[in-house]
N, C-alpha and C positions, 0 to 999 in steps of 0.2 A: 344554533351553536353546535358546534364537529364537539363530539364528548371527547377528550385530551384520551380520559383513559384507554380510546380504541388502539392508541399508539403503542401501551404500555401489555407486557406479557402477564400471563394471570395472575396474581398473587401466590405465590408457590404454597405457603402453610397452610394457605386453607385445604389444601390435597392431604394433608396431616391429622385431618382432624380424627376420623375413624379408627386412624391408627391409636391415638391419644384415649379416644372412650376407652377402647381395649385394653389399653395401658394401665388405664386410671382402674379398670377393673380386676389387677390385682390384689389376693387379699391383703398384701402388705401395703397396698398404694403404689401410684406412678414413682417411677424415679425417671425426670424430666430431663436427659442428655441432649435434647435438640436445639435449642436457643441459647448462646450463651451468655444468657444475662448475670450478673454478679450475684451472691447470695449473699455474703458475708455481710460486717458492718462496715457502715461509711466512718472510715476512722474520725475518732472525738478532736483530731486536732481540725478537721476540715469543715467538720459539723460547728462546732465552737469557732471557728471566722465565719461563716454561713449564720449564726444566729447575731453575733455581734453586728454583721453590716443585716440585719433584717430590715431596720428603718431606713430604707432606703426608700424616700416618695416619688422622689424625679426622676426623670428618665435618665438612664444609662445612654454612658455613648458606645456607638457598633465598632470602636476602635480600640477601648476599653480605656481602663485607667493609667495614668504612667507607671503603677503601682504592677500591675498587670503587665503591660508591657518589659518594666523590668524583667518580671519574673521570668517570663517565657522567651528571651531573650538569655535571660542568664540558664537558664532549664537548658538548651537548645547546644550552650556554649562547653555547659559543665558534661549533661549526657550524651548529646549526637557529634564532638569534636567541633561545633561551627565555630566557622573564624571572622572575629569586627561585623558582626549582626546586631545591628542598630534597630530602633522601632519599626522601621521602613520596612524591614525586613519581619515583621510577626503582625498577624491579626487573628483575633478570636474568632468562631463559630461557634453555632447555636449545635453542637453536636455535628459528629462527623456524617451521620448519614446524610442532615441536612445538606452539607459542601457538596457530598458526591453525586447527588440529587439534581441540584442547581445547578453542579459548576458548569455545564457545556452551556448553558442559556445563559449564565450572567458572563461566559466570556464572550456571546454574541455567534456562537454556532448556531448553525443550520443546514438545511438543503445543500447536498454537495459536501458538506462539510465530512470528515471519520475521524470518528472517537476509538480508540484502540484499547484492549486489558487480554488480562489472561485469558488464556482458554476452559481455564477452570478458573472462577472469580466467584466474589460480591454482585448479586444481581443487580443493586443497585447502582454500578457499573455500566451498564447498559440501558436500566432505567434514565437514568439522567442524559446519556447518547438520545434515543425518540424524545423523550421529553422536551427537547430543543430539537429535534424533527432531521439532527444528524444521522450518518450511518453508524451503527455500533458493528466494531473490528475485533476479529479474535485472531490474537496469535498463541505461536509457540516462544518464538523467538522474536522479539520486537523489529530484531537490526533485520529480518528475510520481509518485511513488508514492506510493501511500494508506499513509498512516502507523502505519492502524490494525493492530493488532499488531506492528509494527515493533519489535523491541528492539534489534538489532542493524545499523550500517550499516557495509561496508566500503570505504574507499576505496583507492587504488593509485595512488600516482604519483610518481615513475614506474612505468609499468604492466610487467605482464608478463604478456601477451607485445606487447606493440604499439610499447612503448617512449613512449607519450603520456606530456606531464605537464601536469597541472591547473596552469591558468593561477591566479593569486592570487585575481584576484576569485572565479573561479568554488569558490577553497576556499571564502572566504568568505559568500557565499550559502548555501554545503552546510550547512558548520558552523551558521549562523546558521536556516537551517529546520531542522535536525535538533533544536538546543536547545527550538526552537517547540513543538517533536513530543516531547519527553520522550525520543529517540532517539539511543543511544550510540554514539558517531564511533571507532572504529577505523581509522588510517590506515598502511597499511601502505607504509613508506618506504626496506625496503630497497635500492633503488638511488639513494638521494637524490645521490651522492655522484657519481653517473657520469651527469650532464648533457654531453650533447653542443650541443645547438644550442636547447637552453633551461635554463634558470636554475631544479631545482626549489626549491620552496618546501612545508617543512612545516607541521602544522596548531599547531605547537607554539610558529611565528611570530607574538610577540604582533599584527602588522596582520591576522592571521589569527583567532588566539583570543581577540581583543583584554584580553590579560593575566591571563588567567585560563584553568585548566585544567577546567573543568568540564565533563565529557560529552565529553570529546576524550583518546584516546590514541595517540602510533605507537610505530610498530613498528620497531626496525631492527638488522639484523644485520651481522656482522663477516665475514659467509661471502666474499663478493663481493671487498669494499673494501681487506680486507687476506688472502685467499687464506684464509680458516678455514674451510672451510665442512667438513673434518676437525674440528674441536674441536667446534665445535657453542654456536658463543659469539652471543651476542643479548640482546637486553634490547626492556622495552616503559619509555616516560615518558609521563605528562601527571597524569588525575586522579587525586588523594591515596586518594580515598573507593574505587574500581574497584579500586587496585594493591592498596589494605589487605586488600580483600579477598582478591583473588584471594592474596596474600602466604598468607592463614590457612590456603585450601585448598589452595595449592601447599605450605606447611609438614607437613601433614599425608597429602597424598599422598609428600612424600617427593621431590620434583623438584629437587634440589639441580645447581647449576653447577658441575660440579669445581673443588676447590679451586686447582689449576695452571692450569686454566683462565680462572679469576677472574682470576690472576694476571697473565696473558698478554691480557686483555682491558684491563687494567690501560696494559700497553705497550704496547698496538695502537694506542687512546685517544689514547696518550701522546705518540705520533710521526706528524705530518702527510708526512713527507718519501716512507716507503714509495708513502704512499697516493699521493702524484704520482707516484711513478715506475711503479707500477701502472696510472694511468690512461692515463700515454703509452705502453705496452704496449699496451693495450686501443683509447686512440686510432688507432694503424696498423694492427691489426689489421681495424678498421673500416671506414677508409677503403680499405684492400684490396678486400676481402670486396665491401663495397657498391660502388664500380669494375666491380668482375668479375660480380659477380649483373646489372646495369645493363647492362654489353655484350655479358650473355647474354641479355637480354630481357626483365631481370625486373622490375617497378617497385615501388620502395618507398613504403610507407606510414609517418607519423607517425614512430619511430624515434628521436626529437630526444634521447633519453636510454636509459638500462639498458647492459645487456649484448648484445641483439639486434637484427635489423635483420626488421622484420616485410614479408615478400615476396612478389610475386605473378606470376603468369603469365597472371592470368587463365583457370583451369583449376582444375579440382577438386585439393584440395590430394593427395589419396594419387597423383594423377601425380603431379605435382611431384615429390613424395618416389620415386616410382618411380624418374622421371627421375634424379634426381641419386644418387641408389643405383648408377644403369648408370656414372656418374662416378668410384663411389668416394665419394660424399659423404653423410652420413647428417644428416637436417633435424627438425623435428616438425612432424607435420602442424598447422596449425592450426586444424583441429577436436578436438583435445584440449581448446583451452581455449575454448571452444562453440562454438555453429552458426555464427554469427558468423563464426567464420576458418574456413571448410568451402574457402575458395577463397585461399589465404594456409598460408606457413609461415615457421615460426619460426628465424629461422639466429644460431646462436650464436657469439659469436667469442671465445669463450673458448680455444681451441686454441692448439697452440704456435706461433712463429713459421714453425716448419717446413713442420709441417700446414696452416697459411693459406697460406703459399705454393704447396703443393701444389693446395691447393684454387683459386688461383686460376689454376694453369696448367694444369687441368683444365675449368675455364669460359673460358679463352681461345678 
């Protein structure tokens, strides 16, 4: 048997790791800005539907409940503008990275085939391109790329790692050459909800898709917005014809959303109040963070949304990371997510209040 994994590029964090002991060998302890996984609590209203449906013995279906579907249907209607998005139009996932992983193999790419994303991206991006044995494409600008074998395009915005977000028109231009080109839109929108100094906009916004979902789907998860990135809750909406399908092969391989899980996406959905007081968490923690990075030298780029604050010293990013390792403070380089950020890394502020603190009277 050909090992899959020769297809796939190295594991990028494991290059992290030495930087990490050094980190962890300050006397005050690491403060962990590389990964941005959630620290906070999983809010009690979401935990409290999650313990209520626990007796759940039988299997869930991979299309979810119509309880589920409601929701993220009405989610979709009330937060991204979408207009008369029916069931047909939403299905759950087992977490986002899962979708992005699989999606070019469960739509039947391969050889010949090009998968397309930023030039600065989500590695797994390009994982899931080889993983189905397509081309992985980088652009700058999606609409300067030769279309021919294109079946796949992905966009990101807010990004990650950069924190950019596609201004409206420039959706609408994409969208509208991608339809030109027979070229399916993938929009990956997991941080839509954590605009800082822009307003994003999904593709799902009828000024965008002008009211119809064809050749246009995003992507957005619960990981970030309400601290799930434990459960593993997410879903993709747009076209009818893409989810039907993908619904038949996700039935059949078996990718089912726990049923507790469903549940609790259910009342994630259900309650906007969490998600503000999450984001004024994440707001100081930013404003900190970018403060202290700033009157240590460092100057920010783009950043207007996500979870990160994309930074530079102008210096190869593995100083950088060196650098702040001798701190106590562990970053990602920004050549994980390509050449592109070889001089940039990526600082997360997801950490707790403590940890930013610490972090920032270590860059004082």
């Amino acid at each position: 048997m050909a090992a899959v994994s020769s297809r796939l590029p190295a594991f990028p964090w494991d290059k992290l790791e030495p930087y990490k002991a050094t980190a962890a060998a300050h006397a005050d302890g690491i403060v962990d800005l590389s990964v941005g996984t959630p620290v906070d609590p999983v809010p009690a209203v979401i935990r409290q539907a999650l313990v209520e449906a626990a007796d759940s013995p039988g299997y869930p279906t991979v299309w979810g409940t119509p309880a589920l579907r409601d929701a993220l249907t009405g989610w979709i209607a009330r937060r991204l503008g979408a207009v008369d998005a029916g069931h047909r139009n939403v299905l759950p996932v087992v977490g986002s990275k899962e979708l992005v992983a699989w999606l070019p193999t469960q739509l039947g790419l391969g050889a010949g085939d090009k998968v397309a994303y930023p030039r600065l991206a989500y590695p797994t991006y390009e994982v899931g391109a080889r993983l189905a044995g397509a081309e992985p494409v980088v652009y700058d600008d999606p609409t300067e790329l030769d279309p021919a074998g294109l079946k796949l395009l992905w966009l990101n915005s807010p990004s990650n790692p950069t924190g950019r977000v596609l201004p409206k028109d420039d959706l609408v231009r994409i969208v509208a050459w991608a339809r030109e080109h027979g070229v399916l839109v993938f929009s990956d929108e997991c941080y839509l909800e954590l605009g800082w100094e822009a307003e994003p906009v999904s593709v799902l916004h009828p000024d965008v898709c002008g009211g119809t979902y064809e050749g246009v789907v995003a992507v957005h998860s619960l990981s970030k917005r309400s601290n799930l990135a434990g459960y593993r809750a997410a879903f993709v909406a747009g076209d009818e014809a893409v989810l039907g399908e993908l619904l038949q092969i996700r039935k059949h391989g078996g990718m089912m959303t726990p049923a507790p899980v469903q549940a609790a996406t259910v009342a994630a959905l259900g309650d906007d109040a969490h998600v503000g007081e999450q984001r004024a968490r994440y707001a100081a923690r930013r404003a900190a963070l970018r403060t202290a990075l700033e009157t240590h030298g460092f100057r920010i780029e783009h950043s207007e949304a996500s979870l990160y604050l994309w930074a530079t010293r102008d210096e190869p990013c593995w100083d950088t990371v060196a650098h702040l390792a001798e701190l106590g403070i562990l970053v990602a380089p920004g050549d994980f997510y390509g050449e592109a950020g070889e001089r940039f890394v990526r600082v997360a502020f997801t950490a707790t209040d403590e940890r930013v603190e610490a972090a920032v009277k270590r860059l004082g």
